[in-house]
PDB file of N, CA, C and O in Angstrom:
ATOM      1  N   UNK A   1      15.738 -43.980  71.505  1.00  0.00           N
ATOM      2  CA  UNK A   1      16.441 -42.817  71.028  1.00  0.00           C
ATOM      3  C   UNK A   1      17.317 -43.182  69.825  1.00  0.00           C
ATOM      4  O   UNK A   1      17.314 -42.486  68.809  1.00  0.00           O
ATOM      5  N   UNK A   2      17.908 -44.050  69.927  1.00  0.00           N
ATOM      6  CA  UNK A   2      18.752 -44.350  68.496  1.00  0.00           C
ATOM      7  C   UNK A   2      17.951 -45.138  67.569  1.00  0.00           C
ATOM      8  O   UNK A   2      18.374 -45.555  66.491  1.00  0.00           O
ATOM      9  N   UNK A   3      16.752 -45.329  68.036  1.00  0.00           N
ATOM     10  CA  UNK A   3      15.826 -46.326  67.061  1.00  0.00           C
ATOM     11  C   UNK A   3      15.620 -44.748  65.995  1.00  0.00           C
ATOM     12  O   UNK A   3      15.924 -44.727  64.802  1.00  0.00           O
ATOM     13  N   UNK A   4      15.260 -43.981  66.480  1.00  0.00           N
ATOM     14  CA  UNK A   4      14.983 -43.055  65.485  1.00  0.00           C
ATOM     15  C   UNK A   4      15.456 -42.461  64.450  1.00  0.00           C
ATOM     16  O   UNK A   4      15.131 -42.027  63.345  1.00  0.00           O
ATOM     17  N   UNK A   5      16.841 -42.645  65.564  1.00  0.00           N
ATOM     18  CA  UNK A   5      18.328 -42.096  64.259  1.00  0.00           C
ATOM     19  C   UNK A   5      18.604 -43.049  62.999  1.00  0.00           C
ATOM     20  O   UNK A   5      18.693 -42.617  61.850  1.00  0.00           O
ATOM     21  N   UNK A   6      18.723 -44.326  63.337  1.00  0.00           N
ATOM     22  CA  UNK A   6      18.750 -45.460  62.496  1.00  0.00           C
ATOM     23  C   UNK A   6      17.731 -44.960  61.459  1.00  0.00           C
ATOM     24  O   UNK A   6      18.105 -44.309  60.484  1.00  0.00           O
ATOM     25  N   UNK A   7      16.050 -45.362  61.737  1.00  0.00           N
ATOM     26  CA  UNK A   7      15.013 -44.951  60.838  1.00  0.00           C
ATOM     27  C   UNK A   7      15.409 -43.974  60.043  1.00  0.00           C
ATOM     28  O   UNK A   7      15.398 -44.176  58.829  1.00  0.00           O
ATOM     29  N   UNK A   8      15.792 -42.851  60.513  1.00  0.00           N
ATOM     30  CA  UNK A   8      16.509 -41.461  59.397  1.00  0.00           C
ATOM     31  C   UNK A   8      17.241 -41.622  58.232  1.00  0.00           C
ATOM     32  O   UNK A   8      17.100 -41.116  57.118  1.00  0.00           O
ATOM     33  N   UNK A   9      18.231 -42.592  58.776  1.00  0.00           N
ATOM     34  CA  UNK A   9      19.481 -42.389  58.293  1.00  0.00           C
ATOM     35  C   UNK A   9      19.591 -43.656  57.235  1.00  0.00           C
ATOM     36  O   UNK A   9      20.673 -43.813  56.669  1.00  0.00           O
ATOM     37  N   UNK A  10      18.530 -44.540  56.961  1.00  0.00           N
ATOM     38  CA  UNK A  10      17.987 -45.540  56.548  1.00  0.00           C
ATOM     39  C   UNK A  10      17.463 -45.181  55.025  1.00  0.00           C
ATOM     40  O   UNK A  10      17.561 -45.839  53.988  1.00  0.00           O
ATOM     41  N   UNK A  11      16.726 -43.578  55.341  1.00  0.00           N
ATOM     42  CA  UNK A  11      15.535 -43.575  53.958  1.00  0.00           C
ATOM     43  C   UNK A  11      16.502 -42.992  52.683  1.00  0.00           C
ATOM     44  O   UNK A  11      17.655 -42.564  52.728  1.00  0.00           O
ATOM     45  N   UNK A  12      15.564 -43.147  51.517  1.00  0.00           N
ATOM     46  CA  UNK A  12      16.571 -43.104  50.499  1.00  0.00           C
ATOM     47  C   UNK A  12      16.363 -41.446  50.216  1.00  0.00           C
ATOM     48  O   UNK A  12      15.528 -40.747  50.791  1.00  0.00           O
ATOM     49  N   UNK A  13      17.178 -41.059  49.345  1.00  0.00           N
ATOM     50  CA  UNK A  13      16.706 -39.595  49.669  1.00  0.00           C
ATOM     51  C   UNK A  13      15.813 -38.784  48.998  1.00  0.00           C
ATOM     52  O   UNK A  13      15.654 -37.582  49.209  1.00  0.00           O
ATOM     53  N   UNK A  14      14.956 -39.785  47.800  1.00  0.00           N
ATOM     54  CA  UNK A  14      13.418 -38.879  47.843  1.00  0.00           C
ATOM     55  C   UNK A  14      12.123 -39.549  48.601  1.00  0.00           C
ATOM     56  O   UNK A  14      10.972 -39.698  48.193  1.00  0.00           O
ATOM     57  N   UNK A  15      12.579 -39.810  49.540  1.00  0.00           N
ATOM     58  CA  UNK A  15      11.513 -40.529  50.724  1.00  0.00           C
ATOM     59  C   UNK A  15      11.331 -38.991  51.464  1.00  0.00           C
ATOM     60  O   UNK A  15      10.829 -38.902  52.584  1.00  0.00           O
ATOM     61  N   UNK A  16      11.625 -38.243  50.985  1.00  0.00           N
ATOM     62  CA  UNK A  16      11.106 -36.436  51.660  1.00  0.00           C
ATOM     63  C   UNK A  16       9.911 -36.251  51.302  1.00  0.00           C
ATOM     64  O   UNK A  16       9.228 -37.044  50.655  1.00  0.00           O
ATOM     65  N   UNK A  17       9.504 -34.902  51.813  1.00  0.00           N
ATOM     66  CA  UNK A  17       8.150 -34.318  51.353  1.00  0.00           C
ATOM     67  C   UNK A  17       8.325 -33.988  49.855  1.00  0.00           C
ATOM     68  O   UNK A  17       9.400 -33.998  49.254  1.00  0.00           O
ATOM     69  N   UNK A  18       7.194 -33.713  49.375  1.00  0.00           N
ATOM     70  CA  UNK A  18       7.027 -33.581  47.640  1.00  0.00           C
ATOM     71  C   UNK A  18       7.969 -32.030  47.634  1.00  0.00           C
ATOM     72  O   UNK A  18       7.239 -31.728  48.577  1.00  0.00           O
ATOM     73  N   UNK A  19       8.481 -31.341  47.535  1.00  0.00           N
ATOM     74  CA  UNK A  19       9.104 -29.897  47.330  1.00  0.00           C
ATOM     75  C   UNK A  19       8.541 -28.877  46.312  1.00  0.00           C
ATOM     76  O   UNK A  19       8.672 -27.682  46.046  1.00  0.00           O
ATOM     77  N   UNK A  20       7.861 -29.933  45.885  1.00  0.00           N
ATOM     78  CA  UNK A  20       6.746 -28.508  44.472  1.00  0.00           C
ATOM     79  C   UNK A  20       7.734 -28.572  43.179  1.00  0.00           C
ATOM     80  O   UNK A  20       8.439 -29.567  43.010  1.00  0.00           O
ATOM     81  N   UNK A  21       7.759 -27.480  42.279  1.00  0.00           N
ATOM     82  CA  UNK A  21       8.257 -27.107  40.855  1.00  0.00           C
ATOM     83  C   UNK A  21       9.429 -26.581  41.373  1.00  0.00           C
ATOM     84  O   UNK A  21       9.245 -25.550  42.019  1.00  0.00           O
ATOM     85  N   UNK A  22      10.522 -26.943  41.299  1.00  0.00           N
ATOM     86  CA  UNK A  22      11.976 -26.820  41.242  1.00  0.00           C
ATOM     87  C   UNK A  22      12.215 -25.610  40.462  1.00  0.00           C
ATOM     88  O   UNK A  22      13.080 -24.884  40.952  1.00  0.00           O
ATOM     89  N   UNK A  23      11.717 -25.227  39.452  1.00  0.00           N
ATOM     90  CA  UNK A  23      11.853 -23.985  39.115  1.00  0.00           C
ATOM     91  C   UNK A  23      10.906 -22.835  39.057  1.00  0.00           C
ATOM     92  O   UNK A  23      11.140 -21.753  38.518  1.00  0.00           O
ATOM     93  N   UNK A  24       9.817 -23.185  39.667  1.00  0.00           N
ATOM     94  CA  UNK A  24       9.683 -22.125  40.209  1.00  0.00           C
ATOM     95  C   UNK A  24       8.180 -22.221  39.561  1.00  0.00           C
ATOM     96  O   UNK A  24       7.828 -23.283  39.047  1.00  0.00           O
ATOM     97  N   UNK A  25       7.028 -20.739  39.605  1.00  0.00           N
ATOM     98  CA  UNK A  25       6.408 -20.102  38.854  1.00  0.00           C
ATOM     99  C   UNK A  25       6.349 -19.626  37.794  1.00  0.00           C
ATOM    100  O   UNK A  25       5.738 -20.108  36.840  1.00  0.00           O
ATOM    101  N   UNK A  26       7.070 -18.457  37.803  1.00  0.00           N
ATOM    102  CA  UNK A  26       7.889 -17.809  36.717  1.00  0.00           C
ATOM    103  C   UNK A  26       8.442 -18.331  35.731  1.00  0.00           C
ATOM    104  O   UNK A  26       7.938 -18.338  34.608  1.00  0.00           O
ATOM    105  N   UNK A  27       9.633 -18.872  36.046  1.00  0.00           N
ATOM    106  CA  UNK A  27       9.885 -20.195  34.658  1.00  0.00           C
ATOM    107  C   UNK A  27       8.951 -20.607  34.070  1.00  0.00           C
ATOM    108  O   UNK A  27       8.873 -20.339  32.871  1.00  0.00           O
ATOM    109  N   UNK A  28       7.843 -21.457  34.748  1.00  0.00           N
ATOM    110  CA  UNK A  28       6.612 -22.250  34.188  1.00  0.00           C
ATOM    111  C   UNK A  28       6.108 -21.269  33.153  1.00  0.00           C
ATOM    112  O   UNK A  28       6.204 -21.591  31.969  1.00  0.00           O
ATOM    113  N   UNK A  29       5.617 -20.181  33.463  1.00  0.00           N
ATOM    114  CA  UNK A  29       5.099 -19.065  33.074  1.00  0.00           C
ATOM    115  C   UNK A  29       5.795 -18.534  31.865  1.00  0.00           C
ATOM    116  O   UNK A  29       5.130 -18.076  30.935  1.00  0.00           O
ATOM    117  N   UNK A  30       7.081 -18.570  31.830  1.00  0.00           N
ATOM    118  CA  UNK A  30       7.894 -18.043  30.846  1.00  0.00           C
ATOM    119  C   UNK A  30       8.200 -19.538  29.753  1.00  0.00           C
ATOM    120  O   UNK A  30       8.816 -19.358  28.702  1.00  0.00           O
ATOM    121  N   UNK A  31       7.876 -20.475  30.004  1.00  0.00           N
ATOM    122  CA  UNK A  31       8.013 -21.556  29.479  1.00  0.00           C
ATOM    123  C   UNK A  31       6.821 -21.549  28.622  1.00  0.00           C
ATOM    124  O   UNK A  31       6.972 -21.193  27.454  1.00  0.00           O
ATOM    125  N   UNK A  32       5.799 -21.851  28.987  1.00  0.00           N
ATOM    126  CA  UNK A  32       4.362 -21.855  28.540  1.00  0.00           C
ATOM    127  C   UNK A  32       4.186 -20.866  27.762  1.00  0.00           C
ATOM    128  O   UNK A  32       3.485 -21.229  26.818  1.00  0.00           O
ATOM    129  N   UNK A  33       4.582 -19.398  27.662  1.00  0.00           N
ATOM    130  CA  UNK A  33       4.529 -18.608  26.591  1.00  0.00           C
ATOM    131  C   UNK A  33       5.771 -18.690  25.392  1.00  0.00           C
ATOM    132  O   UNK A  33       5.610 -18.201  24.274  1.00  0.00           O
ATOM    133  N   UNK A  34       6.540 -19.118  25.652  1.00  0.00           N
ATOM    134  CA  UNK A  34       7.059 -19.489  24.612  1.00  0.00           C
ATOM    135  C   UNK A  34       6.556 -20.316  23.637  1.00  0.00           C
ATOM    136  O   UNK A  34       6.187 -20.074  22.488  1.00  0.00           O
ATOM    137  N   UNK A  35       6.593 -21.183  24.184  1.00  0.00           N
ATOM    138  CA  UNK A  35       5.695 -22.570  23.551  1.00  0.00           C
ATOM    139  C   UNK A  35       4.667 -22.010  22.720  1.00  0.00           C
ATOM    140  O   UNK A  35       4.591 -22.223  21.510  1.00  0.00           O
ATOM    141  N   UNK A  36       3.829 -21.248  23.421  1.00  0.00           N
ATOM    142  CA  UNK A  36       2.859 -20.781  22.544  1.00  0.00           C
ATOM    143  C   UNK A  36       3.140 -19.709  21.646  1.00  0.00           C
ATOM    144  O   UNK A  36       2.318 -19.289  20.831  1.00  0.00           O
ATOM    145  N   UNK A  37       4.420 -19.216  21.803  1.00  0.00           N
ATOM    146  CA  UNK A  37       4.855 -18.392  20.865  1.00  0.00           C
ATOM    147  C   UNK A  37       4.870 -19.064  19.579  1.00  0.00           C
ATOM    148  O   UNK A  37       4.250 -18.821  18.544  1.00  0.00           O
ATOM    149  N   UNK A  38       6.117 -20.389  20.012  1.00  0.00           N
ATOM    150  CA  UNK A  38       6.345 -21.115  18.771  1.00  0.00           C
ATOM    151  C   UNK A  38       5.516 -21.450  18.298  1.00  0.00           C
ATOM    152  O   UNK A  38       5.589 -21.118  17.115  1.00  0.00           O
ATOM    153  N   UNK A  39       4.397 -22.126  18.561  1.00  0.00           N
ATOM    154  CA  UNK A  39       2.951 -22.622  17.821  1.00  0.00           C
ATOM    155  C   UNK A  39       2.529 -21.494  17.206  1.00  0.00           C
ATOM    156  O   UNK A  39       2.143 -21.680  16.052  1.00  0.00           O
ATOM    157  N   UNK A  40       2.459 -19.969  17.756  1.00  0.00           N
ATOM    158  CA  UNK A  40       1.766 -19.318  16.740  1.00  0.00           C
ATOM    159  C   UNK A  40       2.915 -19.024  15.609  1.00  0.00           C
ATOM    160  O   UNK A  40       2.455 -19.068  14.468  1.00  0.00           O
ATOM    161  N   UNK A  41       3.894 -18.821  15.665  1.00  0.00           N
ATOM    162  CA  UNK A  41       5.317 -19.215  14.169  1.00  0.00           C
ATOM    163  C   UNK A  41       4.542 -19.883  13.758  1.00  0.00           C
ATOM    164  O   UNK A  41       3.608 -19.394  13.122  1.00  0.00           O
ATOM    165  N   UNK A  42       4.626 -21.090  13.943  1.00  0.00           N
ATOM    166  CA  UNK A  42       4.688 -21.987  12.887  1.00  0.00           C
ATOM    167  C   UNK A  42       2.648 -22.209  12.287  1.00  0.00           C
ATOM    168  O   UNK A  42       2.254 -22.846  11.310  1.00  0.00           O
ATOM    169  N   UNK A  43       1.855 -21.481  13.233  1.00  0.00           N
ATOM    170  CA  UNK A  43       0.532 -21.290  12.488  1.00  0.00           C
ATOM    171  C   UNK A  43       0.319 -20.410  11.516  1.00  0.00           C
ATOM    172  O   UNK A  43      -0.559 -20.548  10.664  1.00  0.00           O
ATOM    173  N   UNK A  44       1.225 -19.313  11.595  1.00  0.00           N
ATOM    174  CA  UNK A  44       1.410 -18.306  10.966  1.00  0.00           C
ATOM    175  C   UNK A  44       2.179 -18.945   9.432  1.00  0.00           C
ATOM    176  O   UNK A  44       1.553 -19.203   8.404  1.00  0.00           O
ATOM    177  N   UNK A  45       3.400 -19.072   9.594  1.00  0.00           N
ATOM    178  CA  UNK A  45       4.033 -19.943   8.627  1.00  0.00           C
ATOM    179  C   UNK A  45       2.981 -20.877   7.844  1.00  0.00           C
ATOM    180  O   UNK A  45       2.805 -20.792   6.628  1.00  0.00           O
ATOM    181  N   UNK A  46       2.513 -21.499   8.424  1.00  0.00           N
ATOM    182  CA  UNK A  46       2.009 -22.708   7.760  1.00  0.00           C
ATOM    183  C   UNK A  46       0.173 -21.687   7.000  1.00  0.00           C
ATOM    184  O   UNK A  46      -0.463 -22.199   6.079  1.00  0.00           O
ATOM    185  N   UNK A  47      -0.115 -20.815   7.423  1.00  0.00           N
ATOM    186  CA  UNK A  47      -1.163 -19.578   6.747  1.00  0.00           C
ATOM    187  C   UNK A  47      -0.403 -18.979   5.929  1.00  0.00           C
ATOM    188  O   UNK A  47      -0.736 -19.158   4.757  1.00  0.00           O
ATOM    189  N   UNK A  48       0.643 -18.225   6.111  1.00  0.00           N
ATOM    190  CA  UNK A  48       1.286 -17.112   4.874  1.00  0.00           C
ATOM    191  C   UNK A  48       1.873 -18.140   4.012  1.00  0.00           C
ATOM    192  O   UNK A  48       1.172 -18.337   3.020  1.00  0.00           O
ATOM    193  N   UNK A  49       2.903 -18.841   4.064  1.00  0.00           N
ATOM    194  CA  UNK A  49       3.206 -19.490   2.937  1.00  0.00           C
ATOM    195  C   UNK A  49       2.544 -20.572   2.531  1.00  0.00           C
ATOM    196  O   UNK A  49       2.883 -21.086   1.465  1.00  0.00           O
ATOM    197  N   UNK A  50       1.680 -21.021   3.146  1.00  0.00           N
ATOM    198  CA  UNK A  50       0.399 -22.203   2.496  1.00  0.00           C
ATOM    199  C   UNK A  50       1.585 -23.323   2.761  1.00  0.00           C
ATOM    200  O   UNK A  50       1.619 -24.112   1.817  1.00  0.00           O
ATOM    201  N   UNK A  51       2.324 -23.543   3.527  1.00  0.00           N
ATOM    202  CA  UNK A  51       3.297 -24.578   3.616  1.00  0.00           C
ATOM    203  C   UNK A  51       2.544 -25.889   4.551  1.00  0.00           C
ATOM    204  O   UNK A  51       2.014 -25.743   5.653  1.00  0.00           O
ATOM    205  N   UNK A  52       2.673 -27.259   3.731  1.00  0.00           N
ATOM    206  CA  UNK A  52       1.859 -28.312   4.525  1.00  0.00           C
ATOM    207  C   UNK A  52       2.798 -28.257   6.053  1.00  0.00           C
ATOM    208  O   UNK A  52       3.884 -27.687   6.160  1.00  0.00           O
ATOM    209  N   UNK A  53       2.159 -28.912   7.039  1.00  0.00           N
ATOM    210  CA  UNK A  53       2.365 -29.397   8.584  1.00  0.00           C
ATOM    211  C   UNK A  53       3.053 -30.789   8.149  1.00  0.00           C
ATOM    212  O   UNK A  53       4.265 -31.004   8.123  1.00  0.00           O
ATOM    213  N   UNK A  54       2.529 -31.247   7.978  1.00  0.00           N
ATOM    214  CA  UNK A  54       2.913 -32.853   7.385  1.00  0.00           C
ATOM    215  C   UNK A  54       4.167 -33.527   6.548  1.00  0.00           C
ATOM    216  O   UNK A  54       4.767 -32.687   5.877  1.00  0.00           O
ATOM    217  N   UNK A  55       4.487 -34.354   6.487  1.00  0.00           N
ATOM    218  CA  UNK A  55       5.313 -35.027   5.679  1.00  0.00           C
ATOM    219  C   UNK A  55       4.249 -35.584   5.010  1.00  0.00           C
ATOM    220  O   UNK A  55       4.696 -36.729   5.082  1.00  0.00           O
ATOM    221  N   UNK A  56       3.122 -35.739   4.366  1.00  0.00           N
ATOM    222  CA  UNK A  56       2.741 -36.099   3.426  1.00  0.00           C
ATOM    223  C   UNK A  56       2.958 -35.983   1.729  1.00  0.00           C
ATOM    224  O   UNK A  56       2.912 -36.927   0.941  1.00  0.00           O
ATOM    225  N   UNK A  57       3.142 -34.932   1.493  1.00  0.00           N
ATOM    226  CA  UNK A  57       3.270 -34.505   0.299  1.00  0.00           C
ATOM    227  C   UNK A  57       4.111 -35.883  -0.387  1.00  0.00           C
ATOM    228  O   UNK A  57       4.502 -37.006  -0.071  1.00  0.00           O
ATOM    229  N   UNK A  58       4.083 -34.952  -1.525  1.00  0.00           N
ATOM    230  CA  UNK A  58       4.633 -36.452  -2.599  1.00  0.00           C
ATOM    231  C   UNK A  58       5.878 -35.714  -2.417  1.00  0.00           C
ATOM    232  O   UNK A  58       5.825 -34.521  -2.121  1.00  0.00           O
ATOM    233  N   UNK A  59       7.313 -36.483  -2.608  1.00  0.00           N
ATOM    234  CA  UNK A  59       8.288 -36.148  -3.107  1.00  0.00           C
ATOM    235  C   UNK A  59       8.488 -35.412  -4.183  1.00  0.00           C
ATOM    236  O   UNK A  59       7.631 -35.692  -5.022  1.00  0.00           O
ATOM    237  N   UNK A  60       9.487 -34.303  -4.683  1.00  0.00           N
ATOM    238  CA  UNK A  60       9.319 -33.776  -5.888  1.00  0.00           C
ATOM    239  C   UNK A  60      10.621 -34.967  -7.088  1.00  0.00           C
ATOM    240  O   UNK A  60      11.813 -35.142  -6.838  1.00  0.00           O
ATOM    241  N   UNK A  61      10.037 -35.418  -7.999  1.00  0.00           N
ATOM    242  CA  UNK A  61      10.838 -36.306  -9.056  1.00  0.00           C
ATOM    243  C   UNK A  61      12.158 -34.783  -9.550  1.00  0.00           C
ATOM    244  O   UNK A  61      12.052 -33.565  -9.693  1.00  0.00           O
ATOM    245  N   UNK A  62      12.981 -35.527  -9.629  1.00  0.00           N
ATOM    246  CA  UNK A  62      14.348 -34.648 -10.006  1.00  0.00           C
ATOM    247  C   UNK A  62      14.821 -35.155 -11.352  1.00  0.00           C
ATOM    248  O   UNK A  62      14.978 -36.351 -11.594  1.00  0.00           O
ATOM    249  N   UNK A  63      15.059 -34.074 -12.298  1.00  0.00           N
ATOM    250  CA  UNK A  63      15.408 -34.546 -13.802  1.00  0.00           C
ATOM    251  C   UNK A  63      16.780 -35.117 -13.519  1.00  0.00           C
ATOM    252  O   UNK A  63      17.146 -34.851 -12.374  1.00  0.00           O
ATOM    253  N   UNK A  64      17.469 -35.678 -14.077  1.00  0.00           N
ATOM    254  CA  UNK A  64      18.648 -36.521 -14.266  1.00  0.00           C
ATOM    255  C   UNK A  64      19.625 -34.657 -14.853  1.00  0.00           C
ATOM    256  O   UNK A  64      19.495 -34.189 -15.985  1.00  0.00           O
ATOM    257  N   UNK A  65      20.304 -34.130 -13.961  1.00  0.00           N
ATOM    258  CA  UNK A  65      21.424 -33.520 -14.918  1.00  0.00           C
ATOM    259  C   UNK A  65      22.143 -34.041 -16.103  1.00  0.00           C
ATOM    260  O   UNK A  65      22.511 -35.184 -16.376  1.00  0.00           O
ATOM    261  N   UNK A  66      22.266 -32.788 -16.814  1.00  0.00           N
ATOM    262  CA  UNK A  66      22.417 -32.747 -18.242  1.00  0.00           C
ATOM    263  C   UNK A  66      23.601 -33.842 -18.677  1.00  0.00           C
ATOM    264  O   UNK A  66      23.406 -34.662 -19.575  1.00  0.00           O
ATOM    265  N   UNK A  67      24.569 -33.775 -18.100  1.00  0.00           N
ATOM    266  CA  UNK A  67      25.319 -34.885 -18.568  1.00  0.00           C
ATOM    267  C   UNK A  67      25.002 -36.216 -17.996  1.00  0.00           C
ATOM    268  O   UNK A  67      25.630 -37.188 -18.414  1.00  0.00           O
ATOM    269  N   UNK A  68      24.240 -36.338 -17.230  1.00  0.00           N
ATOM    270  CA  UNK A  68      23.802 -38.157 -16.893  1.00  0.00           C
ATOM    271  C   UNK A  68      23.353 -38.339 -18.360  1.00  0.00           C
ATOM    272  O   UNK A  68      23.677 -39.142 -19.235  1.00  0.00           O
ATOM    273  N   UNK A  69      22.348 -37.133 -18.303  1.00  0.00           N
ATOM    274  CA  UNK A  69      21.501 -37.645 -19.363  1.00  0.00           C
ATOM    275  C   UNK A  69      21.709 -37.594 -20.719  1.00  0.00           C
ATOM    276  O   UNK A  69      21.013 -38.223 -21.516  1.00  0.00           O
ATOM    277  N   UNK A  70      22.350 -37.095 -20.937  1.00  0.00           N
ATOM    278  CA  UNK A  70      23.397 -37.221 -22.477  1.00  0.00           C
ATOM    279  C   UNK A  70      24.039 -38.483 -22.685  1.00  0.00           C
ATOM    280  O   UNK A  70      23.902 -39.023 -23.783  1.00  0.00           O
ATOM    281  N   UNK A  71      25.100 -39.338 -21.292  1.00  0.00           N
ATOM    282  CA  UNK A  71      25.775 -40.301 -21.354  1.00  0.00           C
ATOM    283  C   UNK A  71      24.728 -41.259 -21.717  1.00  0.00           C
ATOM    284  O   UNK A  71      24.836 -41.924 -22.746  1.00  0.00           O
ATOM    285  N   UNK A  72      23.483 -41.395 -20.752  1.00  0.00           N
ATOM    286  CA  UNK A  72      22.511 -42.405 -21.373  1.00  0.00           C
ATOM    287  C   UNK A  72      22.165 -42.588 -22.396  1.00  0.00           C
ATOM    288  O   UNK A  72      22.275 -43.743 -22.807  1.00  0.00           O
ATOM    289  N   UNK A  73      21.543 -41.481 -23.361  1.00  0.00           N
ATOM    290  CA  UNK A  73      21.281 -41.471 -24.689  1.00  0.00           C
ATOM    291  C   UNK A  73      22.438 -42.082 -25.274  1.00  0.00           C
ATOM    292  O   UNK A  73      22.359 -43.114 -25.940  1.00  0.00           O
ATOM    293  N   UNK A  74      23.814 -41.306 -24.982  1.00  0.00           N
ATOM    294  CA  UNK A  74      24.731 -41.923 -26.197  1.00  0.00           C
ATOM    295  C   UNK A  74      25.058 -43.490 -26.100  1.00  0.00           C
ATOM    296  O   UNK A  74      25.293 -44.129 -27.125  1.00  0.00           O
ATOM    297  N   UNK A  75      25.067 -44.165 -24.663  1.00  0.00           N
ATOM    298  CA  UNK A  75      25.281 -45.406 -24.157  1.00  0.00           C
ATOM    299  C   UNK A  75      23.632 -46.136 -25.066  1.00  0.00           C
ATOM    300  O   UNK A  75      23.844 -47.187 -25.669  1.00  0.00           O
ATOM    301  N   UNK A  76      22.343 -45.660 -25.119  1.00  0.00           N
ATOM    302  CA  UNK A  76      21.068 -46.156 -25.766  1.00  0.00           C
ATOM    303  C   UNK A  76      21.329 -46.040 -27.045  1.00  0.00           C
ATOM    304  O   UNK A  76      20.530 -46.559 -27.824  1.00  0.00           O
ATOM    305  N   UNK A  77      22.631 -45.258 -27.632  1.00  0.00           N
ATOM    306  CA  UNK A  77      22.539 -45.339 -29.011  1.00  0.00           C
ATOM    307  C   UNK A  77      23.363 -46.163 -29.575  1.00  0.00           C
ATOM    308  O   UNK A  77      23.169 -46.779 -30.622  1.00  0.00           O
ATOM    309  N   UNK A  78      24.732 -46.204 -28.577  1.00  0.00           N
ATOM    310  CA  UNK A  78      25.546 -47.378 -29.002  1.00  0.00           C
ATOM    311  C   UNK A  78      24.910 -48.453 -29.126  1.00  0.00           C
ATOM    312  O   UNK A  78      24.723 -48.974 -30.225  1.00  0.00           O
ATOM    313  N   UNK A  79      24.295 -49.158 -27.520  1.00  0.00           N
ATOM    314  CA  UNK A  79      23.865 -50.496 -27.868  1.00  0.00           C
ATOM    315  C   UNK A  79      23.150 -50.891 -28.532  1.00  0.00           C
ATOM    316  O   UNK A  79      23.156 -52.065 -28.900  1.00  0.00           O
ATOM    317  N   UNK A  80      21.993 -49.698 -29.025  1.00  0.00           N
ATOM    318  CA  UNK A  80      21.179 -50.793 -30.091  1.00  0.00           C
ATOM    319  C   UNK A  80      21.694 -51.104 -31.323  1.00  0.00           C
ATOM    320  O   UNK A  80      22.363 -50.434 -32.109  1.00  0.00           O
ATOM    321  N   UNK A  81      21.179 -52.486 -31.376  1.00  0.00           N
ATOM    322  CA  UNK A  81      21.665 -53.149 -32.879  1.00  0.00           C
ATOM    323  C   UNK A  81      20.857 -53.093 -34.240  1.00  0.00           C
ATOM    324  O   UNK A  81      19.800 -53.679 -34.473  1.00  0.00           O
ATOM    325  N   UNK A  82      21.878 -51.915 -35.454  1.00  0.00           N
ATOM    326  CA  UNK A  82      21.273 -52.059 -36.239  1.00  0.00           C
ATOM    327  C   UNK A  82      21.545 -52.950 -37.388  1.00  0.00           C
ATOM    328  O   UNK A  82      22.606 -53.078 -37.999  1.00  0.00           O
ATOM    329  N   UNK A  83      20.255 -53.627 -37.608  1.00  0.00           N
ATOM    330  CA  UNK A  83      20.031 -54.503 -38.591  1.00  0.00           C
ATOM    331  C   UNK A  83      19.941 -54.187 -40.187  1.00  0.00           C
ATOM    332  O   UNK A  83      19.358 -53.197 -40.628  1.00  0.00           O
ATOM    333  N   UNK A  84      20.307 -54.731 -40.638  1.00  0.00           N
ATOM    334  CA  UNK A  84      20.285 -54.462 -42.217  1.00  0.00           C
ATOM    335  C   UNK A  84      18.835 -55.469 -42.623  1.00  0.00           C
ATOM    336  O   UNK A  84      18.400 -56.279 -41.805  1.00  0.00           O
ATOM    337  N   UNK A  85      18.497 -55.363 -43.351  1.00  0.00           N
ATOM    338  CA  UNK A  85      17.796 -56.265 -43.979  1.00  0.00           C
ATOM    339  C   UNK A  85      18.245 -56.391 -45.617  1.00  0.00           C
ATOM    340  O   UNK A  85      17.678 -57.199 -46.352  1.00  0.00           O
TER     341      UNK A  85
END
């Protein structure tokens, strides 16, 4: 009789029966259509605006704003050395 109680009181506590989906049917159900909601967004998206899936694309090159690029020129005009002949 107390051999049994011991054994009980011993197991860890998911040594139980399996209990199924914790949340339920419904959830699952309401989960799974979402999901597929979002996939059709973003199939849609990626059809109407022709927008890649990927990170492939090339980076787009960025011009230097107007005053970087002024300081350079005038800094390329100082340093070169002109020569007389």
């Amino acid at each position: 009789m107390s051999d049994s109680n011991n054994s009980e009181d011993k197991r860890a506590p998911f040594d139980g029966p399996y209990v199924g989906n914790v949340w339920g049917r419904r959830m699952t159900i309401y989960g799974g259509i979402f999901i597929l909601a979002m996939l059709a967004i973003m199939a849609y998206r990626h059809w109407a605006m022709d927008a890649p899936f990927g990170m492939d694309e090339a980076q787009p090159t960025f011009e230097q704003p107007y005053h970087q690029q002024k300081a350079a020129e005038e800094k390329a005009a100082r340093d070169s050395a002109k020569l007389n002949e």
